[in-house]
DOSE-601238 format. One record per atom (N, C-alpha, C): atom name; x, y, z; residue in three letters; residue number from 1. Coordinates in Angstrom, 2 decimals. Layout:
+------+---------+---------+---------+------+--------+
! logu !       u !       v !       w ! finu ! tormar !
+------+---------+---------+---------+------+--------+
!   CA !       X !       Y !       Z !  ALA !    NUM !
...
+------+---------+---------+---------+------+--------+
END
This chain:
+------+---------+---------+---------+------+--------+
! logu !       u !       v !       w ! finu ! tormar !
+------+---------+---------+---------+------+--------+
!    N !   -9.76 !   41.86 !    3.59 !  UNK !      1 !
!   CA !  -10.45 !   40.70 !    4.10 !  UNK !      1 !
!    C !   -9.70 !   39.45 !    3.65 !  UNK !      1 !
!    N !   -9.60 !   38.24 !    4.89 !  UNK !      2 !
!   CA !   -8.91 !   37.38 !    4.43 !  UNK !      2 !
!    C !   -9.97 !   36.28 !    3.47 !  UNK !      2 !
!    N !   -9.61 !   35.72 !    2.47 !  UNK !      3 !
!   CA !  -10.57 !   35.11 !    1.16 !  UNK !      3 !
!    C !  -10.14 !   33.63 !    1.17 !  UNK !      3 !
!    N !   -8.66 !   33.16 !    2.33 !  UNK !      4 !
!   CA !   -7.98 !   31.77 !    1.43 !  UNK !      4 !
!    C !   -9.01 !   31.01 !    3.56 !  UNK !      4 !
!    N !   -9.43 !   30.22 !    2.88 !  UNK !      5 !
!   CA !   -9.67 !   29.06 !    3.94 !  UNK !      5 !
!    C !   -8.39 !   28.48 !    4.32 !  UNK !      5 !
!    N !   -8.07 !   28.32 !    5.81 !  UNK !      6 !
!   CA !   -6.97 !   27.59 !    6.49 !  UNK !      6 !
!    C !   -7.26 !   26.24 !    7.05 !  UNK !      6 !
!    N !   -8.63 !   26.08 !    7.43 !  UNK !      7 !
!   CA !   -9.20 !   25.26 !    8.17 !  UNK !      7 !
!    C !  -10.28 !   24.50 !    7.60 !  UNK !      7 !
!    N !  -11.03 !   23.57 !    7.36 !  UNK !      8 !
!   CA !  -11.95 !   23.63 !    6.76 !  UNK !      8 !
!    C !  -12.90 !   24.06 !    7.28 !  UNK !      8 !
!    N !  -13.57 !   24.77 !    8.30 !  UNK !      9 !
!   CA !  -14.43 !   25.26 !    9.09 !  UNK !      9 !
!    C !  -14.33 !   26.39 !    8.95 !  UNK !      9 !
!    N !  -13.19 !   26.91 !    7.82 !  UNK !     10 !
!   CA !  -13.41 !   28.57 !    8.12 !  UNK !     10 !
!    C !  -14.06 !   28.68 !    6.75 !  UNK !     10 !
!    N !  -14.09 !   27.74 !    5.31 !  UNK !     11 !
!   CA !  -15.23 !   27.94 !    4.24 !  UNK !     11 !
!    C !  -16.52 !   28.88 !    4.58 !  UNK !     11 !
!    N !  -17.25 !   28.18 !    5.55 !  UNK !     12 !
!   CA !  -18.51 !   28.78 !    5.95 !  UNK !     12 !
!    C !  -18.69 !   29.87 !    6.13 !  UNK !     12 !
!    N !  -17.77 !   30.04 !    7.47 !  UNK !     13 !
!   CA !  -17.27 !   31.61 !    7.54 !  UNK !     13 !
!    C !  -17.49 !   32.66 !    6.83 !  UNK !     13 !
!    N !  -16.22 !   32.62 !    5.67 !  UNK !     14 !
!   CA !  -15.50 !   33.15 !    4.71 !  UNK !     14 !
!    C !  -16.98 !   33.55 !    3.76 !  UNK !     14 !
!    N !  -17.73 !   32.01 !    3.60 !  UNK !     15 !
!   CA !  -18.54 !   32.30 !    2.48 !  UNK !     15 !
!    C !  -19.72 !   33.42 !    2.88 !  UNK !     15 !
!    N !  -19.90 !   33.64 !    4.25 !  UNK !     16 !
!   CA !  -20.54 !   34.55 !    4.66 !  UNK !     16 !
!    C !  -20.11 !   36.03 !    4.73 !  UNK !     16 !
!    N !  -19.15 !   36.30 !    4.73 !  UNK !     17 !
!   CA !  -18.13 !   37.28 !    5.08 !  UNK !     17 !
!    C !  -18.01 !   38.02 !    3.41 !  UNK !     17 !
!    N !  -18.27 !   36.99 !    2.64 !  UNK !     18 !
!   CA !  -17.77 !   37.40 !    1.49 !  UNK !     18 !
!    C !  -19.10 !   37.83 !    0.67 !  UNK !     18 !
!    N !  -20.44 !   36.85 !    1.02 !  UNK !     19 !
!   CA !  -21.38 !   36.96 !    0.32 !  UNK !     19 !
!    C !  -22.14 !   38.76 !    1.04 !  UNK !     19 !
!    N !  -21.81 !   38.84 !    1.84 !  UNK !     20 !
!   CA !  -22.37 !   40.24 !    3.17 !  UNK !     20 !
!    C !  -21.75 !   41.26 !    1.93 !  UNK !     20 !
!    N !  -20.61 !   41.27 !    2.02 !  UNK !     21 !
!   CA !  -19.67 !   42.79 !    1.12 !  UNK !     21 !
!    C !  -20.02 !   42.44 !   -0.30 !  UNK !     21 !
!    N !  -20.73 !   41.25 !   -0.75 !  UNK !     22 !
!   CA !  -21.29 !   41.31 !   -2.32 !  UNK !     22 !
!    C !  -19.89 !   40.86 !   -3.43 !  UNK !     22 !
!    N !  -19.01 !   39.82 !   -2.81 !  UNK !     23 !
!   CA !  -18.07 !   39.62 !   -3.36 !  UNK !     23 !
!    C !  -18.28 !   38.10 !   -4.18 !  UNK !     23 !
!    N !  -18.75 !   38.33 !   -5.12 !  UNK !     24 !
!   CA !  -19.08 !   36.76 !   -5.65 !  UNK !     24 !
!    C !  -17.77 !   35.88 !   -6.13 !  UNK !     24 !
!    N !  -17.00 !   37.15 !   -7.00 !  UNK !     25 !
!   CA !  -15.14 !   36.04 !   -7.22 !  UNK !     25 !
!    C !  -14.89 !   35.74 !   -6.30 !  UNK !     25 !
!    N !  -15.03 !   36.12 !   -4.91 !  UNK !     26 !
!   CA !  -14.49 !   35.71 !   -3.56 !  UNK !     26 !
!    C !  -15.38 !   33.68 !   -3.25 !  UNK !     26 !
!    N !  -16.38 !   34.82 !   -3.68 !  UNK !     27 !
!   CA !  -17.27 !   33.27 !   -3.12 !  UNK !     27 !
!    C !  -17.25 !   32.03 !   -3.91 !  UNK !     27 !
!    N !  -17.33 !   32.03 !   -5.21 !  UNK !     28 !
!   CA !  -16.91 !   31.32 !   -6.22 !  UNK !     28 !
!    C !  -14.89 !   30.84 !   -6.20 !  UNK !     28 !
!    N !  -14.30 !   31.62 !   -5.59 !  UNK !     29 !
!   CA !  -13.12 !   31.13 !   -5.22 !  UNK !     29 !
!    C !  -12.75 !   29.91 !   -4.05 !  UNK !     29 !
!    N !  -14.17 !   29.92 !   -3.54 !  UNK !     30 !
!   CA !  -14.24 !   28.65 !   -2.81 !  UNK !     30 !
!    C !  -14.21 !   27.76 !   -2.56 !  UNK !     30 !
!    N !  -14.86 !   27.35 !   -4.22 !  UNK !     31 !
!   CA !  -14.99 !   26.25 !   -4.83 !  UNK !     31 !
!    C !  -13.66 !   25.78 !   -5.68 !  UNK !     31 !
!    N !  -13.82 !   23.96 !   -5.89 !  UNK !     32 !
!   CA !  -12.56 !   23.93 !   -6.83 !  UNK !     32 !
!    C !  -12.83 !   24.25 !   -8.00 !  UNK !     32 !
!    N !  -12.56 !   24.00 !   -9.57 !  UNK !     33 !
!   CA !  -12.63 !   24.51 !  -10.70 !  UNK !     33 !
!    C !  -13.65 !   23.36 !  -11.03 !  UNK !     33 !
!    N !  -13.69 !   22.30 !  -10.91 !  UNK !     34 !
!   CA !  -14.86 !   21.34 !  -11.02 !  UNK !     34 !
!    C !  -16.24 !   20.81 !  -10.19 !  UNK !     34 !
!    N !  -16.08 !   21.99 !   -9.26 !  UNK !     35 !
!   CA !  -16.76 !   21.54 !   -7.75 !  UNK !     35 !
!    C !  -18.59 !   21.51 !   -8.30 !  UNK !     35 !
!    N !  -19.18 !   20.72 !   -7.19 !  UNK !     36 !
!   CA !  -20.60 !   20.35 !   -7.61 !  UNK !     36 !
!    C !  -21.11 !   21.29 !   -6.58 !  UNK !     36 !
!    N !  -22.27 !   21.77 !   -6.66 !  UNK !     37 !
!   CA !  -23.02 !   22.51 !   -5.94 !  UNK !     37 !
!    C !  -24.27 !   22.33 !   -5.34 !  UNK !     37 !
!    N !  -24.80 !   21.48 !   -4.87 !  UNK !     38 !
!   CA !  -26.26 !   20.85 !   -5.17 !  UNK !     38 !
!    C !  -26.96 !   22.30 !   -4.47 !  UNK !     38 !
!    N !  -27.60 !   23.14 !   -5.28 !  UNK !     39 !
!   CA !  -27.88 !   24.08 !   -5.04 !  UNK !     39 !
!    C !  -28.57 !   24.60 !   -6.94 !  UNK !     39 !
!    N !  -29.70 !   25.20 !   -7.24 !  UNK !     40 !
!   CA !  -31.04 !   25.48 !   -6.20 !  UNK !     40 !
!    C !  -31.52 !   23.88 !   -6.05 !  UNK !     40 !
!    N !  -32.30 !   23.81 !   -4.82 !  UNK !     41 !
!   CA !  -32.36 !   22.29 !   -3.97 !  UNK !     41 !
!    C !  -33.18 !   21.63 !   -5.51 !  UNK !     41 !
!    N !  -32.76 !   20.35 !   -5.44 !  UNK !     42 !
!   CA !  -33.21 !   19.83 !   -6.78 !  UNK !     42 !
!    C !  -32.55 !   19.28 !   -7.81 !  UNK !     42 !
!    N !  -31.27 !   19.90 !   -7.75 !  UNK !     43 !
!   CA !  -30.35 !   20.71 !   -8.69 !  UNK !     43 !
!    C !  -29.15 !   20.31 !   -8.63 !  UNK !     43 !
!    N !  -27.93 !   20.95 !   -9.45 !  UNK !     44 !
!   CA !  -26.58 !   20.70 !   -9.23 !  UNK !     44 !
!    C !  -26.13 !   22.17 !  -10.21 !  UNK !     44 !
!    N !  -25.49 !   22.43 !   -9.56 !  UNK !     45 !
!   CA !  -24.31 !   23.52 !  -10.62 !  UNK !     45 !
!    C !  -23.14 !   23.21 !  -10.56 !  UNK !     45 !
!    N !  -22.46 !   22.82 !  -11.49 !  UNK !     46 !
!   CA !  -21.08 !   22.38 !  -11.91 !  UNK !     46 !
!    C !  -20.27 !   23.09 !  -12.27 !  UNK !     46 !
!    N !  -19.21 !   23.65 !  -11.57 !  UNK !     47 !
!   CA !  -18.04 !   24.27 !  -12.18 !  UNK !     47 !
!    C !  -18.30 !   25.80 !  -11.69 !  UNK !     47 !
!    N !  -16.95 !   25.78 !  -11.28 !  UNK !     48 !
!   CA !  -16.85 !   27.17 !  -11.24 !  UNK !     48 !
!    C !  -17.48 !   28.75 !  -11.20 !  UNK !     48 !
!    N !  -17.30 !   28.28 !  -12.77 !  UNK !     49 !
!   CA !  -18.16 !   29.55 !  -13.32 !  UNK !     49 !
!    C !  -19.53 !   29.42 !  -13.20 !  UNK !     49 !
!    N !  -19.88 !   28.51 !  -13.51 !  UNK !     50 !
!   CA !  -21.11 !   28.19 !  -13.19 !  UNK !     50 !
!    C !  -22.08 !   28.58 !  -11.62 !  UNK !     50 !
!    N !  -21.05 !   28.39 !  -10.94 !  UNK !     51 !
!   CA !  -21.55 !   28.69 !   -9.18 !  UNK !     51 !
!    C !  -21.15 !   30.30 !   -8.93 !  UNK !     51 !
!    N !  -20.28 !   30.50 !   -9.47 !  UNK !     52 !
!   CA !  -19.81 !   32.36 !   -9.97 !  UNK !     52 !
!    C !  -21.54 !   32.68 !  -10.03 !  UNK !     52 !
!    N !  -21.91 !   32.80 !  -11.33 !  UNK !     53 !
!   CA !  -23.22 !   32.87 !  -11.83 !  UNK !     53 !
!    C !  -24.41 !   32.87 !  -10.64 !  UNK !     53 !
!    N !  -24.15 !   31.48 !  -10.42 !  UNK !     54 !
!   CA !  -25.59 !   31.36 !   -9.28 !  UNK !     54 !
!    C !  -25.44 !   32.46 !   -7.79 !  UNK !     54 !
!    N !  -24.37 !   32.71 !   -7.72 !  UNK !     55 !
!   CA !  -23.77 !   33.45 !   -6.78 !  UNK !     55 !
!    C !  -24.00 !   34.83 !   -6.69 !  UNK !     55 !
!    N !  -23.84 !   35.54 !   -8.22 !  UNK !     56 !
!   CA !  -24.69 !   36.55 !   -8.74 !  UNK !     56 !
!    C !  -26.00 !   36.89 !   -8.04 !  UNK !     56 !
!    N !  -26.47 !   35.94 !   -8.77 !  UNK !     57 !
!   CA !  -28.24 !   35.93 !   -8.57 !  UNK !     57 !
!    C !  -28.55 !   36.38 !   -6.95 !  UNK !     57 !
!    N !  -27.63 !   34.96 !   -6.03 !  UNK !     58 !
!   CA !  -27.65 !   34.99 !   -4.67 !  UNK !     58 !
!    C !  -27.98 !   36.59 !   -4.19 !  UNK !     58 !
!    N !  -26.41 !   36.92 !   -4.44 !  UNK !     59 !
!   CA !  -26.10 !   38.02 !   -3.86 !  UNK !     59 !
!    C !  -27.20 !   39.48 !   -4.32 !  UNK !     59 !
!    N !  -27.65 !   39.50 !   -5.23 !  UNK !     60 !
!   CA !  -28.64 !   40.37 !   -6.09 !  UNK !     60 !
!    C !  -29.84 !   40.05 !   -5.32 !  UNK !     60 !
!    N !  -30.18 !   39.59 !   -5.20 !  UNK !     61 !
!   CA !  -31.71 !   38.97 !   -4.22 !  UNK !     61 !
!    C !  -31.51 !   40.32 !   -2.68 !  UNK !     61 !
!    N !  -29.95 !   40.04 !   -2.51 !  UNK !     62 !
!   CA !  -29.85 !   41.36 !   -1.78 !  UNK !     62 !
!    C !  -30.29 !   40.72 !    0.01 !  UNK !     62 !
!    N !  -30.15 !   41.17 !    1.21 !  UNK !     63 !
!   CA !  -30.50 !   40.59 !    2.52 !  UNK !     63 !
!    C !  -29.04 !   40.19 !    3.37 !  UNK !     63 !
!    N !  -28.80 !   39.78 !    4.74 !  UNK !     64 !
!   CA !  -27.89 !   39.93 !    5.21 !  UNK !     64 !
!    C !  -27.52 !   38.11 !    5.40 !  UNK !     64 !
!    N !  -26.19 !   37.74 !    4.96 !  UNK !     65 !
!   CA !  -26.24 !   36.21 !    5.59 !  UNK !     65 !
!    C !  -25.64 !   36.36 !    6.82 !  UNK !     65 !
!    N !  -25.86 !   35.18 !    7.49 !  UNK !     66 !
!   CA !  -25.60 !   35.03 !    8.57 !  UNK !     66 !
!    C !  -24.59 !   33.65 !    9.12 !  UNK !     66 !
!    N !  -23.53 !   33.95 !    9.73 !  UNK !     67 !
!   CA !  -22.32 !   32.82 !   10.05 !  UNK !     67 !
!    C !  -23.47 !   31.56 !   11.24 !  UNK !     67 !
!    N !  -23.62 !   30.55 !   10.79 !  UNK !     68 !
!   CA !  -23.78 !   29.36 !   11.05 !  UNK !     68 !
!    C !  -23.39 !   29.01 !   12.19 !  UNK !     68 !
!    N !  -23.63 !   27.92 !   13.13 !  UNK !     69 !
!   CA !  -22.68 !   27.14 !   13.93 !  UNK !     69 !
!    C !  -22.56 !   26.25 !   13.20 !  UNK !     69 !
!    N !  -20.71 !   26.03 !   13.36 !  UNK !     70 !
!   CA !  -20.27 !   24.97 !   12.68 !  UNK !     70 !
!    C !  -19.90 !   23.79 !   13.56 !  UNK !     70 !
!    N !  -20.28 !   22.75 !   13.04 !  UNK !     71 !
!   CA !  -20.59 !   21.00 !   13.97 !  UNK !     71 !
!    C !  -19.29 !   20.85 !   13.99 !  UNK !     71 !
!    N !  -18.72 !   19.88 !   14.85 !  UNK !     72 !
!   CA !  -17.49 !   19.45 !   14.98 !  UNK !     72 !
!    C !  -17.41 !   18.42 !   13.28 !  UNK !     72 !
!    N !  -15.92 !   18.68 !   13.01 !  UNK !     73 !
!   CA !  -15.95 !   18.10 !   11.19 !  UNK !     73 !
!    C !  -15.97 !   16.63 !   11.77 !  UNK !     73 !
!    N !  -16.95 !   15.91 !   10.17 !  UNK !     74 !
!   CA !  -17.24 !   14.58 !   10.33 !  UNK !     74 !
!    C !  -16.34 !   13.80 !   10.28 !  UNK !     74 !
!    N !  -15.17 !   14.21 !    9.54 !  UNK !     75 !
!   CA !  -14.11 !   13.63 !    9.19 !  UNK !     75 !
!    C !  -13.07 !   14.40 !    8.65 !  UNK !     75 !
!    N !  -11.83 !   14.19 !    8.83 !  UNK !     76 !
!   CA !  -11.05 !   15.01 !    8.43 !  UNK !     76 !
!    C !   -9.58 !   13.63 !    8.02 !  UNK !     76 !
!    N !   -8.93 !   13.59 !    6.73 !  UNK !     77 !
!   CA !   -7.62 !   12.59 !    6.56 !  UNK !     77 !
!    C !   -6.90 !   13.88 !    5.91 !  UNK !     77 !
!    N !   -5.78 !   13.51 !    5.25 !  UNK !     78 !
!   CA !   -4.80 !   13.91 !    5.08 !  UNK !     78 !
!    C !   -5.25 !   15.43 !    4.54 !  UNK !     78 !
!    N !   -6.33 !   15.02 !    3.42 !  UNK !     79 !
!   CA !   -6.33 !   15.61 !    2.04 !  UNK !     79 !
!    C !   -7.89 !   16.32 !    2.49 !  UNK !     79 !
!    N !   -8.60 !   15.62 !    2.62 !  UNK !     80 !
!   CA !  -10.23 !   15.81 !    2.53 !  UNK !     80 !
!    C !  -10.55 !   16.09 !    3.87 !  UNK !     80 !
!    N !  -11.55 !   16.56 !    4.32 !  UNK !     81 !
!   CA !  -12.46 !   16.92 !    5.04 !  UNK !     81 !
!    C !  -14.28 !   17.28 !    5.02 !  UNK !     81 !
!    N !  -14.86 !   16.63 !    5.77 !  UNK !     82 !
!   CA !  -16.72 !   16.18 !    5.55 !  UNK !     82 !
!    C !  -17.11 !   17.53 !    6.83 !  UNK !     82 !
!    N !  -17.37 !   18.89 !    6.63 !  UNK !     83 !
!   CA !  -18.33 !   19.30 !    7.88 !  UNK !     83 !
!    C !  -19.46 !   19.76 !    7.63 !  UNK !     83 !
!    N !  -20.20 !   20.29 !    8.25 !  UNK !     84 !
!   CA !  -21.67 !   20.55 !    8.46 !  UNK !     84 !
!    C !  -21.22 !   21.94 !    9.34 !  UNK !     84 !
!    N !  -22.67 !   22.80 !    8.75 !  UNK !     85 !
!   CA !  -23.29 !   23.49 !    9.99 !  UNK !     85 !
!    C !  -24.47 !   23.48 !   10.53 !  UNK !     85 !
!    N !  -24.78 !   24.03 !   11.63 !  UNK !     86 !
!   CA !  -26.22 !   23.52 !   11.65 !  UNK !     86 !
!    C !  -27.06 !   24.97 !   11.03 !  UNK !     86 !
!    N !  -28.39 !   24.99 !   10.30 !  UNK !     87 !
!   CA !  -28.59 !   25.96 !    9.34 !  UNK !     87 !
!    C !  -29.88 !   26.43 !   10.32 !  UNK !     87 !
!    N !  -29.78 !   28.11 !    9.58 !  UNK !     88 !
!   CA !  -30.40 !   28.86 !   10.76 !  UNK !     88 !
!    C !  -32.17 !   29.23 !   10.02 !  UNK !     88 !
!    N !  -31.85 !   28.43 !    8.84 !  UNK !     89 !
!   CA !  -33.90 !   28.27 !    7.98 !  UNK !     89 !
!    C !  -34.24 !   27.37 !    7.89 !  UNK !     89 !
!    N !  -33.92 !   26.47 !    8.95 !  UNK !     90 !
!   CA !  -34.54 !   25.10 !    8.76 !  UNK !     90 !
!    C !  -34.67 !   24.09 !    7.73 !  UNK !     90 !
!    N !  -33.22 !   24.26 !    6.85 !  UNK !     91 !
!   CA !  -33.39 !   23.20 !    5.84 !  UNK !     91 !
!    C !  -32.88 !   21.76 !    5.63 !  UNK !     91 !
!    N !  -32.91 !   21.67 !    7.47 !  UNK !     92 !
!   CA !  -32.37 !   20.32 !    7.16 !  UNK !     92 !
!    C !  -30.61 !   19.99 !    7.91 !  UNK !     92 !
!    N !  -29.77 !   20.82 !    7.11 !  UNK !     93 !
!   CA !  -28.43 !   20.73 !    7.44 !  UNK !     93 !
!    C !  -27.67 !   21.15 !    5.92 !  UNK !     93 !
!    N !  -26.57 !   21.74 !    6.60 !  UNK !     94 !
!   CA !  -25.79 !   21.85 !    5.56 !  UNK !     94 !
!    C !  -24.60 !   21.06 !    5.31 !  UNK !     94 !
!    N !  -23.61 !   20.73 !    4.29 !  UNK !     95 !
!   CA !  -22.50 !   19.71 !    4.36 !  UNK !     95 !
!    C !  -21.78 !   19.52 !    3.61 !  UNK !     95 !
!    N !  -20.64 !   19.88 !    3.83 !  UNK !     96 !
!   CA !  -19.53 !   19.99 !    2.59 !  UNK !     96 !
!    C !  -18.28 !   18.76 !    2.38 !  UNK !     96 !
!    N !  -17.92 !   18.51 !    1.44 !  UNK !     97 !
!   CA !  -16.65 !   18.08 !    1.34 !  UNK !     97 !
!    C !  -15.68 !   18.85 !    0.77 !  UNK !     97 !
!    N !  -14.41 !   19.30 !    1.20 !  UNK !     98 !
!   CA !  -13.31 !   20.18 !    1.02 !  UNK !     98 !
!    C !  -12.17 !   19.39 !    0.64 !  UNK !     98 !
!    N !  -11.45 !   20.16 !   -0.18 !  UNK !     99 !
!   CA !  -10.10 !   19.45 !    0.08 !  UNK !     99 !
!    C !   -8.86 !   20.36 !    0.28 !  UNK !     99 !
!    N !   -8.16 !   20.14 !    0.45 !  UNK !    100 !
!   CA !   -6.58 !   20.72 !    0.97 !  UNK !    100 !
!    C !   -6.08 !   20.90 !   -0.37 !  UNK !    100 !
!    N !   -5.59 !   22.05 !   -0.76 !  UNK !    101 !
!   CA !   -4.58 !   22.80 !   -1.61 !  UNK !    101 !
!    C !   -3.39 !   22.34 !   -1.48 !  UNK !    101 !
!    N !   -2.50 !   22.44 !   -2.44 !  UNK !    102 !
!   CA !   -1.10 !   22.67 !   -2.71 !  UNK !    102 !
!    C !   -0.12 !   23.80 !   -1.52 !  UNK !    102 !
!    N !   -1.44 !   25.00 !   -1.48 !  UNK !    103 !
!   CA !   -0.49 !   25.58 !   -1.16 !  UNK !    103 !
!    C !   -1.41 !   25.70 !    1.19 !  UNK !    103 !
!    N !   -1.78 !   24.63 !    0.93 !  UNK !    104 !
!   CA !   -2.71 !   24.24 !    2.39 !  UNK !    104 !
!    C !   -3.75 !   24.83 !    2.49 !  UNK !    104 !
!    N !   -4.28 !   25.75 !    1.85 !  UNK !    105 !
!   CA !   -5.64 !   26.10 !    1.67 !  UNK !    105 !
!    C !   -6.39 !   24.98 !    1.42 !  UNK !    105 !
!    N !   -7.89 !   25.17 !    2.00 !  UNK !    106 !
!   CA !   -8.93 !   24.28 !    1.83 !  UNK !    106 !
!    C !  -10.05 !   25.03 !    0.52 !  UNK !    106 !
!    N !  -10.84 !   24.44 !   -0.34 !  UNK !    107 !
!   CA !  -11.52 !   24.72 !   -1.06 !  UNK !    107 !
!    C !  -12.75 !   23.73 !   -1.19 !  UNK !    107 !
!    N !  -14.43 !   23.65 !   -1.40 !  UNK !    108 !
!   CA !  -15.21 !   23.27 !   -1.59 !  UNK !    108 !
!    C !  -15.11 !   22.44 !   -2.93 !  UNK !    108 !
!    N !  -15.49 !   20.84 !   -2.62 !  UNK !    109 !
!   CA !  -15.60 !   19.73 !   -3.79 !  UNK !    109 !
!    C !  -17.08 !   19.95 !   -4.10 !  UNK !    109 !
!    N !  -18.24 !   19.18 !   -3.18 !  UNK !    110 !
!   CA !  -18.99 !   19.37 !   -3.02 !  UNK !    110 !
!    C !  -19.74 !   20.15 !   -1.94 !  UNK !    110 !
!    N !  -21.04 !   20.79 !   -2.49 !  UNK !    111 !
!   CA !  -21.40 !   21.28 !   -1.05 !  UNK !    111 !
!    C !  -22.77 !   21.29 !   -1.28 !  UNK !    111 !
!    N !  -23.12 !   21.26 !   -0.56 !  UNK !    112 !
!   CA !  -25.28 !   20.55 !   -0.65 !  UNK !    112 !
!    C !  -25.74 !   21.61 !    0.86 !  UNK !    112 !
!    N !  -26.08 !   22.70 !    0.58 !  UNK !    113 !
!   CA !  -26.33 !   23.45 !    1.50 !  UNK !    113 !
!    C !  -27.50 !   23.15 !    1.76 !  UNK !    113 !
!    N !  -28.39 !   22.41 !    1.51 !  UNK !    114 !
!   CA !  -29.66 !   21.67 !    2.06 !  UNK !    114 !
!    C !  -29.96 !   20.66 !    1.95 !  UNK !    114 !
!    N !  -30.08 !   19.84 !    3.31 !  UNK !    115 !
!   CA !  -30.17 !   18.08 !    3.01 !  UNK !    115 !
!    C !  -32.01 !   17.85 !    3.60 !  UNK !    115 !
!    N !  -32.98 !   18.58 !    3.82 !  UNK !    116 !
!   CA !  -33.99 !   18.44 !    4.65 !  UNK !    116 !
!    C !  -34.54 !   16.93 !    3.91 !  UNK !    116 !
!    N !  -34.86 !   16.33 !    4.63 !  UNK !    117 !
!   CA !  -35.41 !   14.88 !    4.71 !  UNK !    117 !
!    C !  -36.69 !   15.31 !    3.59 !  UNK !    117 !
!    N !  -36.97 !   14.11 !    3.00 !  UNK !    118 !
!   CA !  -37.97 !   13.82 !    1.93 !  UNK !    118 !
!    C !  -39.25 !   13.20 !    2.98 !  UNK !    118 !
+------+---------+---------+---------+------+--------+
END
């Protein structure tokens, strides 16, 4: 299975693809080494290992994820990239910022998989 994001639209993907076969280093490889998580809603998990961990849990809860439609990206410059998908439990929206690798891979800065209005 391919694990490196090319695009930033293929994160989502990937993170589904990866969380299905129960691969949490995969999914946690997503992220950068400092990346924020705003995830459980409320919340933030910082770092890495840290989202490794929560990822655990995720995947242990056990159930099938499901690939998203992904919105056209909000923005995309050299380095960074802003997309969304639209989310299939009604929480609102999902929305990441990525950035571009060294080696052109994309990886998750932030990602707030639920924005539902207050």
């Amino acid at each position: 299975m391919t694990t490196t994001a090319r695009t930033p639209e293929d994160i989502s993907r990937l993170f589904v693809e990866l969380a299905n076969a129960g691969d949490v280093d995969g999914m946690a490889n997503l992220y950068e080494e400092d990346a924020v998580l705003a995830f459980p809603p409320g919340s933030q998990t910082v770092g890495r290992a840290g989202i490794r961990e929560l990822m655990v849990q995720l995947v242990a809860r056990g159930g099938a994820f499901t690939v998203e439609e992904a919105l056209p990206t909000i923005y995309q410059g050299d380095d960074l990239a802003l997309t969304s998908t639209v989310p299939s439990d009604n929480t609102g929206g999902r929305v990441q910022l990525v950035r571009r690798q060294a080696d052109g891979s994309w990886l998750r800065v932030i990602d707030r998989p639920e924005t539902r209005p207050s």
